[in-house]
C-alpha positions in Angstrom: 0.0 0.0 0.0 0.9 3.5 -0.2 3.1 4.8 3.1 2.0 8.1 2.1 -1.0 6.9 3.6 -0.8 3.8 5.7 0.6 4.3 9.2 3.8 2.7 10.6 4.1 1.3 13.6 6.5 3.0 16.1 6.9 4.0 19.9 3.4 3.8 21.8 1.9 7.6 21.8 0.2 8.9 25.2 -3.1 8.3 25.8 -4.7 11.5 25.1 -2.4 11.3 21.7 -4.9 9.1 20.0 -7.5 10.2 17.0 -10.5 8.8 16.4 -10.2 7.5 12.9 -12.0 5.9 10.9 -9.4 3.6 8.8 -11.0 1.0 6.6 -14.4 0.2 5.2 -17.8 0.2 6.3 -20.8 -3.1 6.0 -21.0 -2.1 2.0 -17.5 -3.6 1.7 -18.1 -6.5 4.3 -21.0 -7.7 1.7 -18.4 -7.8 -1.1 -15.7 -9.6 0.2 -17.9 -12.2 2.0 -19.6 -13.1 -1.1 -15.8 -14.8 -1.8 -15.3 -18.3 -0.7 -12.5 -19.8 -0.7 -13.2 -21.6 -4.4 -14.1 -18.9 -6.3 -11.1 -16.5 -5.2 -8.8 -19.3 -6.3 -10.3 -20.4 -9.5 -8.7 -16.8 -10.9 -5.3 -16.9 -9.4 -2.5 -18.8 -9.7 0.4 -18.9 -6.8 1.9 -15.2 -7.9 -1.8 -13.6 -8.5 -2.7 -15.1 -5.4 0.6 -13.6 -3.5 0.0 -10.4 -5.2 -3.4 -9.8 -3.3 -2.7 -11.3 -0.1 0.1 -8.5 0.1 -3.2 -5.6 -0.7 -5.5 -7.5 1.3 -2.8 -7.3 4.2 -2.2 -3.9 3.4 -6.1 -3.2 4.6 -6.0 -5.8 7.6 -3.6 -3.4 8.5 -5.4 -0.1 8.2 -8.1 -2.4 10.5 -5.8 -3.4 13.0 -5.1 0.5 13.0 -8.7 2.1 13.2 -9.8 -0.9 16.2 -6.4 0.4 18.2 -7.3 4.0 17.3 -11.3 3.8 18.4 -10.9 1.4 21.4 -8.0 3.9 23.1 -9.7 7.1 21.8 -13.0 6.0 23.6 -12.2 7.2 27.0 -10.2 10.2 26.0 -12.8 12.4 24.5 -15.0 14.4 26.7 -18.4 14.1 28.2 -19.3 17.4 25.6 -22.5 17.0 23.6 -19.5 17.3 21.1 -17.6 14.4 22.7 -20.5 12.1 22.8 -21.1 12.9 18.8 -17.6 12.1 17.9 -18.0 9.0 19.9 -21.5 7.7 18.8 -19.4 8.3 15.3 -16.3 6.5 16.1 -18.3 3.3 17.9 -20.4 2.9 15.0 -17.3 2.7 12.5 -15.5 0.5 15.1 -18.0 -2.1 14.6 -17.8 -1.8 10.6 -13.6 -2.3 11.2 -14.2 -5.6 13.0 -16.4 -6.9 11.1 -13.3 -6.3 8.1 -10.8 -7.2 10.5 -12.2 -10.6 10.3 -13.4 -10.9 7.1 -10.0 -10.1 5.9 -8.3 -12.5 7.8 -10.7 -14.9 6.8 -10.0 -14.4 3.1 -6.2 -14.1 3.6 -6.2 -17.3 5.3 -8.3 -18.9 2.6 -6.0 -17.8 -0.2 -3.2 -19.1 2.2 -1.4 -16.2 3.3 -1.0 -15.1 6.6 -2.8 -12.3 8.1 -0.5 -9.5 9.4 -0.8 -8.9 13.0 -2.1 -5.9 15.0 0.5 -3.7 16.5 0.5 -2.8 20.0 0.4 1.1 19.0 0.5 3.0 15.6 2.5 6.2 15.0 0.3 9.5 13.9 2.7 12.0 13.9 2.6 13.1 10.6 -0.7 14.0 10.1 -0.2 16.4 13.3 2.9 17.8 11.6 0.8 18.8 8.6 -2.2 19.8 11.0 -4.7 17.7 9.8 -6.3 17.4 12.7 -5.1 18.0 16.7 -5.6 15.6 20.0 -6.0 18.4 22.3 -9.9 18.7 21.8 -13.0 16.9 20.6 -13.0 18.7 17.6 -9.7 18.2 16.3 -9.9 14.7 16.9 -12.6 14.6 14.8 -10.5 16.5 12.1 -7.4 14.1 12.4 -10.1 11.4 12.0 -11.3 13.0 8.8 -8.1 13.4 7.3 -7.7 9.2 8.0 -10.9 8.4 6.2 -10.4 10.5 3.3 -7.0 9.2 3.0 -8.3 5.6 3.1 -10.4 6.2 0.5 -8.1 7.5 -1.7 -5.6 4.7 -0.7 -8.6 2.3 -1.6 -9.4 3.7 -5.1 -5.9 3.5 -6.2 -4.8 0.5 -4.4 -8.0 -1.9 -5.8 -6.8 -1.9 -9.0 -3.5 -3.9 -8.0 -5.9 -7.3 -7.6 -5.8 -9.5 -9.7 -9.1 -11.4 -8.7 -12.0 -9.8 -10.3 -14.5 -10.3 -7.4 -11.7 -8.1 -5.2 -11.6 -5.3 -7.0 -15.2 -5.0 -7.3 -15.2 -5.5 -3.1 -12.3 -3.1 -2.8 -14.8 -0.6 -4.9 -17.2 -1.0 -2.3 -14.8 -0.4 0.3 -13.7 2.9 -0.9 -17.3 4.6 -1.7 -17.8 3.1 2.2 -14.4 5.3 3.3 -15.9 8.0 1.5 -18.9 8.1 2.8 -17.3 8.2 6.8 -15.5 11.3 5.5 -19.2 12.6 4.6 -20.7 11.6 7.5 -17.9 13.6 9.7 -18.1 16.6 7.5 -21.8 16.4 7.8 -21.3 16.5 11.7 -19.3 19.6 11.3 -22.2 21.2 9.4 -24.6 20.4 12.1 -22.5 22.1 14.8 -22.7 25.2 12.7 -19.8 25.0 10.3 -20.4 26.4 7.1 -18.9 24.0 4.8 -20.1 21.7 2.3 -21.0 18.1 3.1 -19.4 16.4 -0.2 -16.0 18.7 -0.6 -15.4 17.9 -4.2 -16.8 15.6 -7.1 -14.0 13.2 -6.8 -12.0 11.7 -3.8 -8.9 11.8 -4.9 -5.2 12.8 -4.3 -6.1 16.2 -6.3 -8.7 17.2 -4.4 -7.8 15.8 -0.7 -6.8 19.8 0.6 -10.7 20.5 -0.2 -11.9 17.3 2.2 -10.1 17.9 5.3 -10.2 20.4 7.9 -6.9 21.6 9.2 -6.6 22.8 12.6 
């Protein structure tokens, strides 16, 4: 996957240093890939197509691994605020959608014979508070940082799906990325309703190009 977007792994941040993000996928995606068994995703792929997308499908298990960590830590750190409670009725309700993938994923990763990647005990987010996309010092800008995540998942997604080469994938990974989308929406949209004047859908596309008119710098 792109490290431009996927998060490495480094020394464990404090506590209160945590976003709520919203990292991979949503149920839309979670009907895609579990329409794959284990027969049709290998009828199209021989060993090195099959090695080729166990290394993207471990690329999301890892974004997965990364949004669980991010929401379970997050939960307890954001305040009592009728602000705090939005961003975590938000945040719990894409937690559930990341589990759901987590295991999905591993599911189909293991079918194809690969071996999931593992979840890390703490991920590193110190670049998107460099570039100020986002802040952990209030409920807002953790809901900011978590914006900037899920629109660069789904621009991660929409560039990343066409590196299967099992048909039924890339049509899941589609899914997965109008899903991502549709979190960054669902934030802006929360914006808007605590009197924000800014669009709900930023631009017509979700892209690289337009990312600067999707998130919300501190």
């Amino acid at each position: 996957m792109n490290h431009d977007v996927i998060l490495t792994p480094k020394a464990k941040l404090s506590r209160r240093r945590i976003m709520v993000s919203g990292a991979i996928a949503g149920l839309a995606g979670t009907v895609g890939f579990s329409a794959l068994t284990k027969g049709s995703a290998q009828a199209y792929m021989d060993g090195s197509a099959a090695a080729n997308d166990i290394e993207v499908l471990n690329g999301a298990l890892y974004y997965e691994n990364q949004a669980i960590w991010a929401y379970e830590t997050a939960a307890g750190e954001l305040s009592d605020s009728d602000v705090g409670k939005a961003v975590l009725a938000i945040a719990l309700a894409n937690q559930a959608d990341h589990m759901v993938h987590r295991d999905t994923l591993t599911e189909i990763i293991r079918d194809l014979g690969g071996r999931p990647v593992m979840a890390e005990s703490s991920y590193d987010l110190s670049s998107y508070l460099e570039r100020g996309d986002g802040g952990l010092d209030s409920d807002v800008n953790i809901a900011k940082l978590a914006l900037a995540l899920e629109t660069d998942a789904a621009i991660g997604y929409a560039s990343e799906i066409a590196k299967f080469k099992t048909p039924e994938l890339v049509t899941a990974g589609a899914t997965i990325a109008s899903a991502e989308a549709a979190h960054a929406t669902t934030i802006r949209a929360a914006f808007v309703s605590l009197g924000i004047d800014i669009p709900v859908v930023a631009a017509p596309f979700v892209s690289a190009d337009t990312r600067d008119q999707w998130v919300i710098e501190v």
